[in-house]
C-alpha positions as CSV (number, residue, x, y, z in Angstrom):
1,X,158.7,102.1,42.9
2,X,155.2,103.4,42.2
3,X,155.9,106.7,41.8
4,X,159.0,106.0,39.5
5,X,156.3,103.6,37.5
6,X,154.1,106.2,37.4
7,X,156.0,109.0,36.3
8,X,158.0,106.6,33.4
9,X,154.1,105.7,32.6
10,X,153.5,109.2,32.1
11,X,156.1,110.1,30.2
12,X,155.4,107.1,27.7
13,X,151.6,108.4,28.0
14,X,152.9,112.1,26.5
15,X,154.6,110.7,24.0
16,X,152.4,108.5,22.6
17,X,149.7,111.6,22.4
18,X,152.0,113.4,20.5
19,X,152.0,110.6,17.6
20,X,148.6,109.9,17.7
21,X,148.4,113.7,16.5
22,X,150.7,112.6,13.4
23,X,148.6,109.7,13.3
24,X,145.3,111.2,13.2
25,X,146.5,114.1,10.8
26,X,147.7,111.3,8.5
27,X,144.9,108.8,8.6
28,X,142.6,112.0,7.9
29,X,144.7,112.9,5.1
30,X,144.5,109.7,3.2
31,X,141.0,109.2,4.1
32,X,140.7,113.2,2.1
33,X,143.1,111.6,-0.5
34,X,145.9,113.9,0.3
35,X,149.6,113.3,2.2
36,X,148.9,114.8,5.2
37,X,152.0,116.6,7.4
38,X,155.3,115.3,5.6
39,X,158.0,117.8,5.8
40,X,159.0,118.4,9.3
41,X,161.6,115.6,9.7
42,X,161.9,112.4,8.1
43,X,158.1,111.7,6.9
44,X,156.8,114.4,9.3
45,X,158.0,112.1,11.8
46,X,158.7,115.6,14.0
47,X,155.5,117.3,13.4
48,X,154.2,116.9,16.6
49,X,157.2,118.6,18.7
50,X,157.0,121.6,16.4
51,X,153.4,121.8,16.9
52,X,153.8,121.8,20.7
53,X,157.1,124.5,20.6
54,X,154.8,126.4,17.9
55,X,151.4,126.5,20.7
56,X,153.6,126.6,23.8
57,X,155.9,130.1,22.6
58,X,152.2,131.5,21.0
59,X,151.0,134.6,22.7
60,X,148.9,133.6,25.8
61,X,145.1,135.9,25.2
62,X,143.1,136.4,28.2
63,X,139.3,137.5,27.2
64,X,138.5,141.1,29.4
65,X,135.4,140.1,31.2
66,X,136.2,136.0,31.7
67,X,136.4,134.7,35.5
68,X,140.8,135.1,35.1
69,X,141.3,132.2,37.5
70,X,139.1,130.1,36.9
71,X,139.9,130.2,33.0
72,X,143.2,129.7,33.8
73,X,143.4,126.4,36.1
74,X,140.2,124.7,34.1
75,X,142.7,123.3,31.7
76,X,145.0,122.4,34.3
77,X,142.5,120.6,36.0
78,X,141.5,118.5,33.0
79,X,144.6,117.8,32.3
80,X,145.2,116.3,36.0
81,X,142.3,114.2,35.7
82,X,143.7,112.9,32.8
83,X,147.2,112.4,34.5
84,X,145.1,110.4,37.3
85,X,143.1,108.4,35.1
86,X,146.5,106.4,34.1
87,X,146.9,105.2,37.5
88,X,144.7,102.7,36.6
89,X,146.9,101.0,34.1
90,X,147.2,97.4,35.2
91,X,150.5,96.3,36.0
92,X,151.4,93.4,35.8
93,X,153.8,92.9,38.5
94,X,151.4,94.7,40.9
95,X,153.3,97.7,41.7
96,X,150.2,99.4,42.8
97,X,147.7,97.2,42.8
98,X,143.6,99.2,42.7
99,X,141.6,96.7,43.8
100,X,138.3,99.4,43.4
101,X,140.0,100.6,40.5
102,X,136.1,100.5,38.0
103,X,134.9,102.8,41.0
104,X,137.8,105.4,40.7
105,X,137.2,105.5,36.8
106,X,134.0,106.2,37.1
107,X,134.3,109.2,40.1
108,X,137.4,110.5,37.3
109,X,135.1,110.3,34.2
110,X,132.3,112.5,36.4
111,X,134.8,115.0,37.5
112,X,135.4,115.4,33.9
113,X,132.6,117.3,33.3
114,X,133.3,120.1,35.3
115,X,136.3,121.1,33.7
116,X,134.9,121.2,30.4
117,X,132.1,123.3,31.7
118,X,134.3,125.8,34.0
119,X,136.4,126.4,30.7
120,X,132.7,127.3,28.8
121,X,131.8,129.4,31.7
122,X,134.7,131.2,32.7
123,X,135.1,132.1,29.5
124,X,132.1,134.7,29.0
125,X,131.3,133.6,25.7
126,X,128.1,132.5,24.3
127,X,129.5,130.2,21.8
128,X,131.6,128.4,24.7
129,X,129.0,128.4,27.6
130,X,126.7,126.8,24.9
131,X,129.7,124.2,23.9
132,X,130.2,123.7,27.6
133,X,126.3,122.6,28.5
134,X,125.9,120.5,25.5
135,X,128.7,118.6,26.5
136,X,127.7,118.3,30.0
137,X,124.1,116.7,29.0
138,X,125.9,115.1,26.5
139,X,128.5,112.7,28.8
140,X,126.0,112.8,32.0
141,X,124.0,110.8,29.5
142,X,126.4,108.6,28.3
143,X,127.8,107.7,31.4
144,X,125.1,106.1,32.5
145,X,125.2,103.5,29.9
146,X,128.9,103.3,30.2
147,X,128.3,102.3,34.1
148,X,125.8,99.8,33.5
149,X,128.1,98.1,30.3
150,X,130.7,98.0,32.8
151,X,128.4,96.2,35.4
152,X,127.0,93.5,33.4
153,X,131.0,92.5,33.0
154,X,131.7,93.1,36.4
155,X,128.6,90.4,37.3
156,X,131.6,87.5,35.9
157,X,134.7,89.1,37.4
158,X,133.4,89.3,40.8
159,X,135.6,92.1,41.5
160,X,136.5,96.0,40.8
161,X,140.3,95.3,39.7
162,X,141.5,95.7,36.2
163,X,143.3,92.7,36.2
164,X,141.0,90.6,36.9
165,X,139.6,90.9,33.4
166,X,143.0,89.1,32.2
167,X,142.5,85.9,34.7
168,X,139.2,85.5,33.1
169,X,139.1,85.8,29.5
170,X,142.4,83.5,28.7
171,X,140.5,81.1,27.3
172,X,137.2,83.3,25.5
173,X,137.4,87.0,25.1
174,X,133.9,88.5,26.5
175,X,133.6,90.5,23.3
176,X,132.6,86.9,22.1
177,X,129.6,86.9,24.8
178,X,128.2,89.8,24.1
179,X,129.2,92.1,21.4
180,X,126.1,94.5,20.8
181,X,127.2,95.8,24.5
182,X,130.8,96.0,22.7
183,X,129.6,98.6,20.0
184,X,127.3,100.4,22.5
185,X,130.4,100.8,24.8
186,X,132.6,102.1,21.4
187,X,129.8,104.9,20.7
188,X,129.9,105.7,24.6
189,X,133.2,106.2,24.7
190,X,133.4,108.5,21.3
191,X,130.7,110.7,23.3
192,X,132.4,110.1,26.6
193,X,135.7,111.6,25.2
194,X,133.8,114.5,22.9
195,X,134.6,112.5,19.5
196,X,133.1,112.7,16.1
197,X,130.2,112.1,15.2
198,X,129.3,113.4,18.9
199,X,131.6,115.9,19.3
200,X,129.4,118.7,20.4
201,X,131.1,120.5,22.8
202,X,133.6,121.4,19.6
203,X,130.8,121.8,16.7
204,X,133.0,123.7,14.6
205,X,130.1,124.5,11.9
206,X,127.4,125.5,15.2
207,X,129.8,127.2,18.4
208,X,133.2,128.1,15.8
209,X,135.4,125.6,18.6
210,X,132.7,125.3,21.5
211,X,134.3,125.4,24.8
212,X,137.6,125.9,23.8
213,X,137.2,129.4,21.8
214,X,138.4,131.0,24.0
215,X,141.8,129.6,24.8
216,X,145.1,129.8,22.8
217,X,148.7,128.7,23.7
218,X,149.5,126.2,26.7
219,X,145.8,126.7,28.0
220,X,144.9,125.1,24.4
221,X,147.6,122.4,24.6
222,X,146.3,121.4,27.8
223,X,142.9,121.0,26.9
224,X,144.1,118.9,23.7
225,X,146.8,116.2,25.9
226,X,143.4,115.8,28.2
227,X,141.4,114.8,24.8
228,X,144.2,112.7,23.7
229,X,145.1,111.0,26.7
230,X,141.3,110.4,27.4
231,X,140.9,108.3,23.7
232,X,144.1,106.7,24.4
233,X,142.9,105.4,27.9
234,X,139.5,104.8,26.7
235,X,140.9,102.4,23.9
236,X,143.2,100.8,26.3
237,X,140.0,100.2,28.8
238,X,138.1,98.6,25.5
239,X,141.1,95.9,25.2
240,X,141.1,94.8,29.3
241,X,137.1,94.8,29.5
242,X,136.8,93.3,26.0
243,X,139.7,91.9,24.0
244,X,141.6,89.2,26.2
245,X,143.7,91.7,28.6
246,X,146.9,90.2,27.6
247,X,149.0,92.0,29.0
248,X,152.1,90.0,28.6
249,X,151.9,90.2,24.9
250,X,152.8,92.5,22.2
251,X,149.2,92.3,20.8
252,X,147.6,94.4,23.7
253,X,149.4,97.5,22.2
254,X,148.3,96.5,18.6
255,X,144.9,96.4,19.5
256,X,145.3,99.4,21.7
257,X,146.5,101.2,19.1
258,X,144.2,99.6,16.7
259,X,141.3,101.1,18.7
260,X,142.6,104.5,18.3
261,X,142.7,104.3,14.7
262,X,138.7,103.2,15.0
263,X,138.3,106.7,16.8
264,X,140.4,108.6,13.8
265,X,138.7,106.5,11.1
266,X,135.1,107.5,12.5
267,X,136.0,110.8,12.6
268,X,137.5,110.9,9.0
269,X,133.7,108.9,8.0
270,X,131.1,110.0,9.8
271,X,129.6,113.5,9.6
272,X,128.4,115.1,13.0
273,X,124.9,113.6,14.4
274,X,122.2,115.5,15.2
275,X,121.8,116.7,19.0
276,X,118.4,115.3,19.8
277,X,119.5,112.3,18.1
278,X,122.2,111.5,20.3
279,X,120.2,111.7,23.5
280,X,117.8,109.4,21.8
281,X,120.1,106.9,20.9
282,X,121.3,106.7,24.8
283,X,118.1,106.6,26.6
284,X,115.8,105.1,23.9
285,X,118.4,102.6,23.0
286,X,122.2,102.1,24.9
287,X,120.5,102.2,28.1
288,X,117.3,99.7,27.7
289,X,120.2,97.3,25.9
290,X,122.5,97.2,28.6
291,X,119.7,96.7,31.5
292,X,118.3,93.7,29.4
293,X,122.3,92.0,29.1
294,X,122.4,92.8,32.9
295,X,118.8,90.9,34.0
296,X,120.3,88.4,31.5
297,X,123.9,87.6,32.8
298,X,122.4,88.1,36.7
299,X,120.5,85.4,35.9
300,X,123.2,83.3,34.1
301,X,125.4,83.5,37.2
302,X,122.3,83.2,39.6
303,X,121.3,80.2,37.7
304,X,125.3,78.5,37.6
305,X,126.0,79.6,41.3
């Protein structure tokens, strides 16, 4: 039953990256007051699949001098992590039921990092070794914050399950309790998954695509799935740590997909931060916020226990 669960979540998972491409192309193109794709299919509805058959048939390059096999699998390998990261999606009827399931996300988000800087590497190109590091200090960084955001919730779950989030917001949502960690945890996760304004690792004006310059056709693809199944995981994670976790209800996949559009809409807003700014704002600010909330609920639960 889990694996048949798992793959029909997968399948779902694929899908739903392919229309978050139509609905990132079309959010952009109304936010640039233009249509946006709209003639493949009824309202471009079919864009995506001829994307995909149009990258998957493209001619496969290799660069002369890249490291063949490791160039080769490092999109693979992204794209498993991704793949594993879904396990975590809390069932509700416990079909597999990850009772360290925080600790597993945060051992997939840290594997993460090497496949973005094999791919730079491999490649034997300045512009993508460069993409490649910067995104490497880049989500190091971040993830530090992230794990202590997550912490200070764990403090009133008592617990590493998902689903545990659900049993205890049903009456007050802990984006209520504390919602300056809320937006810290939105900006971590646009660096996180290599976003606007942070996306770095793809400065198209600085490294031409960053880490990716290299690659064309399925090797390509893969790299983009990974990205897109990364935001839509990362959004879904915002809604069980922050927004009720109902997972019973339609509205968990209206927020979910809400979330999404907050990751297009800052991307269609926001022009691309400075690098020495974004470490700033992590050490100098994310990081001293979320140590003071944990001191503060520690205490709170220290003081009610």
């Amino acid at each position: 039953m889990f694996l048949i669960s798992f793959l029909f979540t997968l399948i779902c998972v694929l899908v739903a990256v392919a229309f978050v491409t139509l609905f990132e192309r079309k959010v952009l193109g109304y936010v640039q007051v233009r249509k946006g794709p709209n003639k493949v299919g009824l309202i471009g509805l079919l864009q995506p699949f001829a994307d995909g058959i149009k990258l998957f048939f493209s001619e496969q390059t290799f660069p002369y001098f890249s490291n063949f096999i490791v160039y080769f699998f490092s999109p693979v390998f992204m794209l498993v992590l991704s793949f594993l990261l879904w396990v975590l999606f809390p069932f509700l009827v416990n079909v597999f039921n990850f009772n360290l399931g925080v600790l597993f996300f945060l051992c997939c988000t840290g594997l993460g990092v090497y496949g973005v800087l094999l791919s730079g590497w491999s490649s034997n190109s300045n512009y993508a070794l460069l993409g490649g590091i910067r995104s490497v200090a880049q989500t190091i960084s971040y993830e530090v914050s992230m794990a202590l955001i997550m912490v200070c919730l764990l403090i009133f779950i008592f617990g590493f399950n998902f689903i545990s989030f659900m049993s205890f917001q049903i009456y007050f949502w802990f984006i209520f309790l504390s919602f300056p960690l809320f937006l810290c945890w939105i900006s971590s996760c646009l660096a996180e998954t290599n976003r606007s304004p942070f996306d770095f690792a793809e400065g198209e004006s600085e490294l031409v695509s960053g880490f990716n310059v290299e690659y064309s056709s399925g090797g390509f693809a893969f790299i983009f799935l990974s990205e897109y199944m990364n935001i839509i995981f990362m959004s879904l994670l915002t809604v069980v740590m922050f927004l009720g976790c109902r997972l019973d209800s339609i509205l968990f996949f209206v927020q979910v997909v809400f979330l999404v559009f907050i990751f297009i809409w800052v991307r269609g807003t926001l022009p691309r931060y400075r690098y020495d700014k974004l470490m700033y704002l992590t050490w100098k600010c994310f990081l001293p916020l979320s140590l003071l909330y944990l001191i503060l609920f520690s205490g709170v639960i220290m003081m009610l226990l």
